[in-house]
N, C-alpha and C positions, 0 to 999 in steps of 0.2 A: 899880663894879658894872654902870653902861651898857655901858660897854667890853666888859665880859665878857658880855655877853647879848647886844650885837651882834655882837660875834664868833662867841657860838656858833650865830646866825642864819644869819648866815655863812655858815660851816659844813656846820649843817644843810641848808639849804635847795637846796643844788646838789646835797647827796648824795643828797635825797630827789627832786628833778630825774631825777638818774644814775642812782638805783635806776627810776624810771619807765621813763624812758626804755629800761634793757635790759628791764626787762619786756614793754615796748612793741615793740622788737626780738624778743625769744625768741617772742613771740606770731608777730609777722610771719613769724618762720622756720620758727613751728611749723604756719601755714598756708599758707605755702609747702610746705614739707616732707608738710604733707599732702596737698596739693594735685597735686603729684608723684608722689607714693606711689598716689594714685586714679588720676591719667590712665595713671600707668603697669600699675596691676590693670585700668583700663578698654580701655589695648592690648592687654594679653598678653589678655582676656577674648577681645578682638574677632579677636584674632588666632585665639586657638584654635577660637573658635567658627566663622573663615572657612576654618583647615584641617580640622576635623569635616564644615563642609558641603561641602568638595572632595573628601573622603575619602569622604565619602555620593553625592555624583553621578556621584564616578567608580566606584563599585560599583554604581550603579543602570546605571552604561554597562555595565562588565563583563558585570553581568545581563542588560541586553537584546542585548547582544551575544552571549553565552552560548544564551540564548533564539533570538537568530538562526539561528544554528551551530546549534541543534535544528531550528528548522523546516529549515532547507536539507537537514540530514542525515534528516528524515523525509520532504522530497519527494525525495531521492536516493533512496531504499526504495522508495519508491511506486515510482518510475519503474521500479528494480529488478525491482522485484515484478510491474508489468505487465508486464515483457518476459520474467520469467519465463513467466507464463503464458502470452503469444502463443506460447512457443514451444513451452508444450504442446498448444494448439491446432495449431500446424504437426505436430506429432508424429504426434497423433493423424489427422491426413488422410493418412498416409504409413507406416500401421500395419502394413505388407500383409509378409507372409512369403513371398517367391517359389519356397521350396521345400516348400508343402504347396499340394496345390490338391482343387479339387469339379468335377463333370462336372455339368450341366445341361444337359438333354434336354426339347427343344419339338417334340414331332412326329418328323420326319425334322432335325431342327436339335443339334447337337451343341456346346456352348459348354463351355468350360473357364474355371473362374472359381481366384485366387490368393486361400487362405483369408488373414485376419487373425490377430494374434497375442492372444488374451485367453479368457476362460474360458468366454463363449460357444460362440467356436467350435470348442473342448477336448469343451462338455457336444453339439454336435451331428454332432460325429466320433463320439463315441464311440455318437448313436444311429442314424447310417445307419453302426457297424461292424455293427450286427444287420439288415441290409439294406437297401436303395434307399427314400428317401422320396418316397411322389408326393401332391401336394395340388392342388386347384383353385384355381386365382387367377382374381383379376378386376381389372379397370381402377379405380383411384383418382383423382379429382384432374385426370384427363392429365398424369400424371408417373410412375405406378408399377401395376405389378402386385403385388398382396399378395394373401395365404390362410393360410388360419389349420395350424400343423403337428401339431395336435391332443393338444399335452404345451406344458408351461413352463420354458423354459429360463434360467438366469440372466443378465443383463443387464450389460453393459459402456456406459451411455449418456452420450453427449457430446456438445458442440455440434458438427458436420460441416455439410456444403454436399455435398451426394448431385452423383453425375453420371451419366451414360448408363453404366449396366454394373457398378451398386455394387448389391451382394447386403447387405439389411441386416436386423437383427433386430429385431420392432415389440412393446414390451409385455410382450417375451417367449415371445410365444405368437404370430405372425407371421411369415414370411418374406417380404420385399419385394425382387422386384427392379424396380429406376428404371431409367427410362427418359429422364427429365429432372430437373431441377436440384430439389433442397427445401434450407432451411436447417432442424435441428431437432436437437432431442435425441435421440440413435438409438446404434444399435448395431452397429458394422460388424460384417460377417461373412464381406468377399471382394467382390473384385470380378471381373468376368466378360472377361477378353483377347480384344485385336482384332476387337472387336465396335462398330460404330457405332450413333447411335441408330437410322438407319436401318434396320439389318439385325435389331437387335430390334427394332423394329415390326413388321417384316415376318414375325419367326418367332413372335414370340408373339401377333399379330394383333389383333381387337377382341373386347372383352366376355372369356366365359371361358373360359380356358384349361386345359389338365392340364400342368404341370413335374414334370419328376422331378429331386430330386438324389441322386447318390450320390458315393462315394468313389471314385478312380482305380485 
């Protein structure tokens, strides 16, 4: 009976040894194995989360890039847009119609002046076609003779730089001619041929005057 109980000692005792032991093992593999299993969810995480934020900063580039490309294309406009308008500024100093003109009579002084093209000087044709306008002018400024034409005519005003010999309309209810430079909002209406400022000073003299205009 000894025999057989240590025998089955024996026996027992390695297998319950060898059952430990793989359990002991399967544990170890099984936190290996998970161990594994994390670092590799905790790469592919790190991973994706480092292409999402490469994916994000290169669209915040796009963006400001994008953004760039606006501003540049809206100071191209601008610059556009002012050169537009200098050059209707230049237009407007060079307005002049060489084939319609006004006679302007100071005394014994005969000028001919080249009317402009605009609806002013359409509404003041058509009031000296009912005959000659004479008004009194007087000295402004030392730069111009104005006098009022005694009606309202419609207005064309721009920014210009007046010169010796520019027939211009003030208000609407005005007619100036310069003598010397102004910069202002005005209304061209002609300007007066081969006349220096000289030789208008001398015909239309100091204080007040009588000018006549009329048509050719």
């Amino acid at each position: 009976m000894k025999k057989i109980l240590v025998c089955m000692v024996s026996i027992v005792i390695p297998a319950v040894l060898l059952a430990c032991g793989n359990v002991t093992i399967e544990a170890a593999d099984t936190n290996e194995a998970d161990t594994e299993t994390a670092g590799t969810e905790a790469a592919d995480t790190n991973e994706a989360d480092t292409e999402a934020a490469g994916t994000e900063a290169a669209g915040t580039e796009a963006a400001d890039t994008n953004a760039a490309d606006t501003n540049v294309a809206d100071t191209n406009a601008a610059v556009i847009n002012a050169a537009d308008t200098n050059a209707v500024d230049i237009n407007t100093e060079t307005d002049i119609r060489e084939d319609e003109t006004m006679k302007i009579t100071v005394g014994d002084t005969v000028f001919t002046a080249v009317l402009a093209d605009n609806s002013s000087v359409e509404a003041l044709k058509g009031l000296l076609a009912e005959g000659p306008l004479t008004i009194n002018m007087s000295d402004y400024a030392g730069m111009e003779k104005v006098g009022s034409i005694g009606t309202i005519l419609p207005r064309n005003d721009k920014q210009i730089t007046t010169e010796a010999g520019d027939i211009i309309l003030y208000q609407g209810s005005s007619l100036v001619i310069y003598y010397d430079t102004n910069a202002w909002s005005l209304t061209r209406i002609g300007k007066i041929q081969d006349a220096t400022r000289a030789e208008l000073l001398e015909a239309l003299g100091d204080g007040e005057v009588t000018v006549t205009f009329s048509l050719d």
